[in-house]
C-alpha positions as CSV (number, residue, x, y, z in Angstrom):
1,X,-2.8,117.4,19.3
2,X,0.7,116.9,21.8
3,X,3.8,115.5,19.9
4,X,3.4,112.7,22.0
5,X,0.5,111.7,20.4
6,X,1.4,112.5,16.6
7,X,4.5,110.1,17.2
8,X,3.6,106.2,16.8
9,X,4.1,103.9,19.9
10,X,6.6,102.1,18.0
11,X,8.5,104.6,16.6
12,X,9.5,106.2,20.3
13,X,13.1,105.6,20.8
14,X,14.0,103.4,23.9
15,X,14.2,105.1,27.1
16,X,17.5,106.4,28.4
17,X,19.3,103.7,30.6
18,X,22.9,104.2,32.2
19,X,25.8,102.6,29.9
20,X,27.3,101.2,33.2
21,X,25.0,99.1,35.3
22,X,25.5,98.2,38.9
23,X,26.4,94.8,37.9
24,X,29.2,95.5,35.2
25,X,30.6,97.9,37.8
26,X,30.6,94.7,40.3
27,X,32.6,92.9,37.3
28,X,34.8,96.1,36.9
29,X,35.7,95.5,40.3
30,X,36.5,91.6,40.6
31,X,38.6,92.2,37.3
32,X,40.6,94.7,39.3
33,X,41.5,93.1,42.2
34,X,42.2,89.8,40.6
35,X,45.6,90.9,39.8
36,X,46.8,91.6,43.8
37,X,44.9,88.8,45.1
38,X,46.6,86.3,42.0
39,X,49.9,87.3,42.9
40,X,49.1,86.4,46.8
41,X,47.6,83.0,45.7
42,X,50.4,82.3,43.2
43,X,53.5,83.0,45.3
44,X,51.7,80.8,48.2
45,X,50.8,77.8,45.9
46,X,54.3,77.6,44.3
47,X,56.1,77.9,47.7
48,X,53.8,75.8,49.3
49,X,54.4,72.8,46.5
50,X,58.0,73.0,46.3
51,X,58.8,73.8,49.9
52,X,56.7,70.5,50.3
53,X,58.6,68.3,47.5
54,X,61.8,69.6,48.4
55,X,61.3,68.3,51.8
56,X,59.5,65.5,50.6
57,X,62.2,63.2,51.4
58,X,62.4,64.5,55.3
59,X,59.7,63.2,57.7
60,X,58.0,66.4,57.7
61,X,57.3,67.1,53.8
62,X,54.5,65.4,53.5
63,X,52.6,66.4,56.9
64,X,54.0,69.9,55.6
65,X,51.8,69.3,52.1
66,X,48.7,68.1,53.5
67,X,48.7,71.4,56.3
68,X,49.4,73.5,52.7
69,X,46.5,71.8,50.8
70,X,44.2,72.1,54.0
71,X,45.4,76.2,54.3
72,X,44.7,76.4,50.8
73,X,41.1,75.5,51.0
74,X,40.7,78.7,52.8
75,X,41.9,80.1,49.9
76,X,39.1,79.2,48.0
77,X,36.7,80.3,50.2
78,X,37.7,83.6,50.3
79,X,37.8,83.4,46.1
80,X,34.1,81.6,46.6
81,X,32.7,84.8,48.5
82,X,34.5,87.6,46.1
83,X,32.7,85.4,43.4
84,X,29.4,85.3,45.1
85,X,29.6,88.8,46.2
86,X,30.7,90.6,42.9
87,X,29.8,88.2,40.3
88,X,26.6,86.5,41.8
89,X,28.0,82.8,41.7
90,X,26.3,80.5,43.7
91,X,29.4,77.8,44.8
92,X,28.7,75.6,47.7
93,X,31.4,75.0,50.1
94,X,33.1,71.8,49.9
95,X,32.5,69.1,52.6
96,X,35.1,69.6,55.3
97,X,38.0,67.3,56.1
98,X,37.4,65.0,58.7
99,X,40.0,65.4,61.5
100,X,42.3,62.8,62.9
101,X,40.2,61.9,65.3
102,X,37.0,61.2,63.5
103,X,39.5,59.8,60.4
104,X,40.4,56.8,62.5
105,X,44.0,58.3,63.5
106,X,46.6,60.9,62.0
107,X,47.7,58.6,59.4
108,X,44.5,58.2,57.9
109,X,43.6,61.5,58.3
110,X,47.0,62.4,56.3
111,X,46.1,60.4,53.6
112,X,43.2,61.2,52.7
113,X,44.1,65.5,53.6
114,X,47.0,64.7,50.2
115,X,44.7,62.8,48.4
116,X,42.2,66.1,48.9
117,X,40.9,66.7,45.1
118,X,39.3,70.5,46.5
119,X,42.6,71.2,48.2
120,X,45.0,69.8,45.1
121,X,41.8,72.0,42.7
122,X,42.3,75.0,44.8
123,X,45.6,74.9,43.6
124,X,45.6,75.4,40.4
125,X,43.1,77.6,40.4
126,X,45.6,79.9,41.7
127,X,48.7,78.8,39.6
128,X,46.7,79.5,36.4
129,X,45.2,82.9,37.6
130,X,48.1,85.0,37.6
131,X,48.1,85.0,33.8
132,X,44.3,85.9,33.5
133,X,44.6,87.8,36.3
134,X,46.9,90.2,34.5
135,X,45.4,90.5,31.4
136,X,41.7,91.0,33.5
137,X,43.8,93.7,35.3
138,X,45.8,95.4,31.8
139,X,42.0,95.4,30.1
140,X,40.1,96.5,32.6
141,X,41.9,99.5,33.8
142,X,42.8,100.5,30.7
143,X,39.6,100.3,29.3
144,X,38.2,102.7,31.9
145,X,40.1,105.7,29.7
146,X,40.2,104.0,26.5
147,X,38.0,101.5,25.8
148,X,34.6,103.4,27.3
149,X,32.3,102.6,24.8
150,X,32.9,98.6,24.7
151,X,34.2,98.4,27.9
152,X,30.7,96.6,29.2
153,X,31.0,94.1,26.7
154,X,34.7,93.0,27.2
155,X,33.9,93.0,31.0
156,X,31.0,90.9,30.7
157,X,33.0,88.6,28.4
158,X,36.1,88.1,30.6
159,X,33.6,87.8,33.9
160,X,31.9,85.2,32.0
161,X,35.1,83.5,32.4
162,X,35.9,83.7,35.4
163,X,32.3,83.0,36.3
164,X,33.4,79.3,34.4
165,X,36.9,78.9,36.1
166,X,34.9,79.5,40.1
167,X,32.5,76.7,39.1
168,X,35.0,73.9,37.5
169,X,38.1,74.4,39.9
170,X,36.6,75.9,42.9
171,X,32.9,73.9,43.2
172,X,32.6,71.0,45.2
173,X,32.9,67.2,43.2
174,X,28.9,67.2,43.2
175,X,28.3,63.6,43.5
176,X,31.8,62.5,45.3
177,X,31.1,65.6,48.2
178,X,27.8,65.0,48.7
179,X,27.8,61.4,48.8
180,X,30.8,62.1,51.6
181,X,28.7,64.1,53.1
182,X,25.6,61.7,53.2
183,X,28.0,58.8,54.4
184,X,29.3,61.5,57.3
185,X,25.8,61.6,58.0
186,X,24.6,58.3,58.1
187,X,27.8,56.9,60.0
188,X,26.8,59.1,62.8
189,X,23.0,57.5,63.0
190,X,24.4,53.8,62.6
191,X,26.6,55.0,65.9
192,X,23.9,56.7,67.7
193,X,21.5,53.7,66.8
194,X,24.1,51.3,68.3
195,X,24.8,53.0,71.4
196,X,21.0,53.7,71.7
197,X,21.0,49.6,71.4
198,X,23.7,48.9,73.6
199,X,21.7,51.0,76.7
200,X,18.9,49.4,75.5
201,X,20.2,45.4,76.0
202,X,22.2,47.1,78.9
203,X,19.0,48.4,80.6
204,X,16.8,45.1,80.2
205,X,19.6,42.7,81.7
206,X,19.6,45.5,84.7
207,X,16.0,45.8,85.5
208,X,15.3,41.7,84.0
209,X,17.3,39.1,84.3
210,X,19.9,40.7,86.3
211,X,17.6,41.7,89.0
212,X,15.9,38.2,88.9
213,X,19.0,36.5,88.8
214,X,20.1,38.3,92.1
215,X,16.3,37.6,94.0
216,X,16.8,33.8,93.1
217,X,21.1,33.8,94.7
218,X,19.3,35.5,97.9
219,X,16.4,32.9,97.8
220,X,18.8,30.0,97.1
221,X,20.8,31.4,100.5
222,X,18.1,32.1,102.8
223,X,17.2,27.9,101.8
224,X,20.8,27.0,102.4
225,X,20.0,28.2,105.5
226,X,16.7,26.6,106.2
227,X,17.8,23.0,104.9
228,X,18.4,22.0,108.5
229,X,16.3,23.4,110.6
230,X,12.7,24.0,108.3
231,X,13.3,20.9,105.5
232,X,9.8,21.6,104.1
233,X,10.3,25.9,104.4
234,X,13.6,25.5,102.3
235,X,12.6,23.3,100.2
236,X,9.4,25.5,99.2
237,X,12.1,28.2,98.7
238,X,13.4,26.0,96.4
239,X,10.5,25.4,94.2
240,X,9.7,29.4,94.2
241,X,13.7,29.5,93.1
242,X,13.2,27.3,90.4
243,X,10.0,28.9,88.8
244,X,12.0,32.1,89.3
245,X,15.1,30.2,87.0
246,X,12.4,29.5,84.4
247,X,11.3,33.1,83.7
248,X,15.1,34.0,83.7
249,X,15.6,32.0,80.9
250,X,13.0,33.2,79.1
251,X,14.0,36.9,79.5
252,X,17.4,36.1,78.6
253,X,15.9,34.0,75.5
254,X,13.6,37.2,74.6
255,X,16.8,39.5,74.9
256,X,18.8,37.2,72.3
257,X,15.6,37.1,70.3
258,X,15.7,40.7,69.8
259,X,19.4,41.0,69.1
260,X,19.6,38.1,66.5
261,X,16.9,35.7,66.2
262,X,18.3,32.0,65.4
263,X,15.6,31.0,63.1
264,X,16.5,33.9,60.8
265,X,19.8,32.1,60.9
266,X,19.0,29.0,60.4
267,X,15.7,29.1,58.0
268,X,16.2,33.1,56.7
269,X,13.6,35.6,56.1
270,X,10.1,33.6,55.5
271,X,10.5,31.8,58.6
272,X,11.7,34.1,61.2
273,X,9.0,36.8,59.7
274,X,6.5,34.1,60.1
275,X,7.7,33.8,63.6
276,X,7.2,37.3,64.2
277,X,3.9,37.5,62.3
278,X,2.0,34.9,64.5
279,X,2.7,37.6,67.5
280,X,0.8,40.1,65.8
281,X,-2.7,40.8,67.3
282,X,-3.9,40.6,63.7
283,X,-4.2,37.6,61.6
284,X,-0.8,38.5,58.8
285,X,-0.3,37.0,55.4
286,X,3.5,36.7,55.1
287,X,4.6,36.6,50.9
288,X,8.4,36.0,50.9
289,X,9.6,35.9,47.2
290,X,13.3,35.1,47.3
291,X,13.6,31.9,45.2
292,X,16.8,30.4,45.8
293,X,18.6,33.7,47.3
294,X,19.4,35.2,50.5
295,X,20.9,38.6,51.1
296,X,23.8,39.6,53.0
297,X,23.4,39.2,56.7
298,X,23.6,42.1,57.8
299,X,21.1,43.3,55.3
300,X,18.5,40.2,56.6
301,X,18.8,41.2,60.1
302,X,18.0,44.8,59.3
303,X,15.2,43.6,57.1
304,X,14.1,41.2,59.7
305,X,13.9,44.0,62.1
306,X,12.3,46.6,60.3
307,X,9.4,44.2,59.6
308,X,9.5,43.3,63.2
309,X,8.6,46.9,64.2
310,X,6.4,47.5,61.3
311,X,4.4,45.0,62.9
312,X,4.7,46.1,66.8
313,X,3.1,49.3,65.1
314,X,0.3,47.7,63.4
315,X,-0.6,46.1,66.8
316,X,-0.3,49.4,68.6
317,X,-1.9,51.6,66.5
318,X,-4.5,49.8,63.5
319,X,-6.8,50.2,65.9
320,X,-9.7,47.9,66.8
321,X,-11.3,47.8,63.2
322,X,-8.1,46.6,61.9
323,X,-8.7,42.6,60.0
324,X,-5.8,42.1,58.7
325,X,-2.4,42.9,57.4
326,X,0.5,41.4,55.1
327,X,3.7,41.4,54.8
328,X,5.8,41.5,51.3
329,X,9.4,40.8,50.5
330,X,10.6,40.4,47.3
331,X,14.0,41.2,45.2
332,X,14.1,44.3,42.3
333,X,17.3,44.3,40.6
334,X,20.0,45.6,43.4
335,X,17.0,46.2,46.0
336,X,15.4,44.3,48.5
337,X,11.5,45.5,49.1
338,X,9.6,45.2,52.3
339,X,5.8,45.7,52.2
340,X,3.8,46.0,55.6
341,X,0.3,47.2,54.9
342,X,-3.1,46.9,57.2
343,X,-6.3,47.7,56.5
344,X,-6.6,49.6,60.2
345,X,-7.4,53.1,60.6
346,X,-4.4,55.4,59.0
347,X,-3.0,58.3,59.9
348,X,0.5,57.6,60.5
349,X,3.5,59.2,59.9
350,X,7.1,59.6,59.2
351,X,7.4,63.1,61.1
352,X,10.1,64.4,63.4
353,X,9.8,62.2,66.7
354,X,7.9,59.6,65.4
355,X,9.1,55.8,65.5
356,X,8.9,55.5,61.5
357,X,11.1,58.7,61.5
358,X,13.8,56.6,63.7
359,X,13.2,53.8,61.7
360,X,13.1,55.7,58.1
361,X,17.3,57.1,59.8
362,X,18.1,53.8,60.6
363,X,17.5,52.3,56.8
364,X,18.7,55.5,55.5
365,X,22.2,54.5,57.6
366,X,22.7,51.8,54.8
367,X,21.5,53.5,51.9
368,X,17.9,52.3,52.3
369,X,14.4,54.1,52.0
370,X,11.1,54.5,53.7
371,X,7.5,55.9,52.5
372,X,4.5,55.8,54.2
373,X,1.7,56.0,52.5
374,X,-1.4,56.1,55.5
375,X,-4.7,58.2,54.8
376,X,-6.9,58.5,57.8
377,X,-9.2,55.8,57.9
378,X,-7.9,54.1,55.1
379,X,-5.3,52.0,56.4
380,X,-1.6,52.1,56.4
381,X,1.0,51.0,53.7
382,X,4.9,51.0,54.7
383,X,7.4,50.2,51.5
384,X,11.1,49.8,52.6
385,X,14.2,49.3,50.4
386,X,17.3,48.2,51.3
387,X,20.6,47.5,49.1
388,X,20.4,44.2,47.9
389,X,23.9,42.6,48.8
390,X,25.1,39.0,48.3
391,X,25.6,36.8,51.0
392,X,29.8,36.3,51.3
């Protein structure tokens, strides 16, 4: 019988592991070179703050603060990728300042660079580091030739600090940054969705009632020309002018129609989606459940509009089998809720490309939402939400 097996399992002392592991001698080394890197950060924030102050009262203190905050959120970064390199801390990087351009103008931009809560963080990150950073340093190096046998434990203590200090003074304001971040976002859509609107209106008065508008000058002219010497050719000129008049009016009435329809003006949501409803190659049951209320107009229109293409879509793509469809509204607390549903053949889709991906950006512009809910075969339900907003 071997030793190994007169010994009990459980009786086997634990198998030899290094003292130092490769993560304590990561902490080792951020605990060593946060003293050098402390006094860098130190020196710059105090001379930046009071070289700032001091000139405070010249025109170029306070453009000189807000160039001083913005340099010292590339302080941070560099202290967010020691962390995450040597101490494993997962920090995301703050939203970045707009510039002046994209802030409306250098004063604006100026404002809100002072008002900068990452910058003004940033800060005292590094005014309060200096101390720990030279007790980290004293313990740390010291501990290497004196302290051996507990150094692991002081390291990982003191880390364990500095782990907390990265995350509250040098993390981003979760909810304020990424709310920025989403507004940044959306503001872009709501302009790319305008100008996308603007060509749009821009390219139907060009090929529409511009272009017909032009045909019935030249007719008119070529009569004026006529009047004396064919009466009856000019005045059948006239006639074809005038029919040409009438469908000019009704593309220009189409156009506004599309831009801002005047019965959801005058009568809101249940009778302009009414309106809209009797266009749809489907018989639609229209339920609008907004007793005594009406949202904000802006919110209406959008409303108005995404029904409007939820619509188009059901006569584009239910398919033949399609019967029916309905449309919802109603209010929920602070939301307004748009139903579309059809009993058509399914299968659609919010993906990349696809209308109901432009149309789920467009409500997400405004802090609305969009789910689609369409098994093949089974028919299609669309639920939107918008902020509910009162009308001023």
């Amino acid at each position: 019988m071997t030793l190994s097996h007169a010994i009990p399992d459980n009786d086997r002392p634990p198998p030899v592991r290094a003292v130092f592991s490769a993560v304590t001698w990561k902490e080792i080394a951020y605990l060593l070179s946060n003293l050098p890197l402390a006094v860098v950060g130190f020196v710059y924030a105090v001379v930046m703050v009071s070289t700032a102050g001091g000139l405070s009262v010249t025109a170029i203190g306070i453009p000189l603060l807000a160039c001083g905050l913005y340099l010292s959120r590339h302080l941070g970064r560099l202290d967010r990728a020691r962390a995450r390199g040597l101490l494993g801390v997962r920090v995301d990087e703050p939203t970045p300042i707009p510039g002046p351009k994209r802030s409306g103008g250098f004063f604006p931009w100026l404002w809100t660079s002072i008002k900068d809560p990452v910058g003004w963080r940033t800060v005292l990150y590094q005014l309060i580091r200096l101390p720990w950073g030279v007790l980290t340093f004293t313990v740390a190096l010291t501990g290497l030739f004196v302290l051996w046998p507990v150094l692991p434990y002081l390291v990982r203590l003191m880390a364990n600090v500095d782990r907390a200090m990265v995350r509250g003074l040098l993390s981003p304001s979760d909810d304020l940054e990424r709310r920025i971040a989403e507004l940044e976002s959306d503001r872009g859509v709501v302009v790319d969705t305008a100008a996308a609107d603007l060509r749009r209106i821009e390219r139907d008065l060009h090929d529409g009632a511009q272009a017909r508008l032009v045909a019935l000058a030249m007719g008119l002219g070529l009569a004026k020309e006529k009047l004396l010497e064919d009466p009856e050719g000019a005045a059948a000129m006239v006639d074809e002018a005038h029919g040409e008049v009438k469908l000019a009016l009704q593309e220009l009435r189409d156009l506004a129609r599309g831009i801002h329809p005047a019965v959801l003006t005058d009568r809101g949501l249940d009778a302009a989606l009414s309106s809209v409803a009797a266009r749809c190659v489907v018989p639609v049951k229209v339920v609008v459940d907004l007793p005594g209320a009406r949202p904000a107009e802006a919110i209406e229109g959008i409303a108005y509009f995404v029904v409007s293409e939820l619509l188009q879509n059901v006569s584009k793509h239910a398919g033949p089998g399609a019967r029916g469809a309905t449309v919802e509204v109603w209010r929920a607390g602070a939301r307004l809720m748009l139903r579309v549903s059809d009993d058509g053949r399914g299968g659609a889709s919010a993906a990349g490309g696809s209308g109901l991906a432009g149309l789920a950006e467009r409500l997400g512009a405004v802090d609305g939402v969009l789910v689609v809910d369409s098994p093949a075969g089974a028919g299609t339900m669309v639920t939107a939400e918008l902020p509910w907003r009162d009308r001023g």
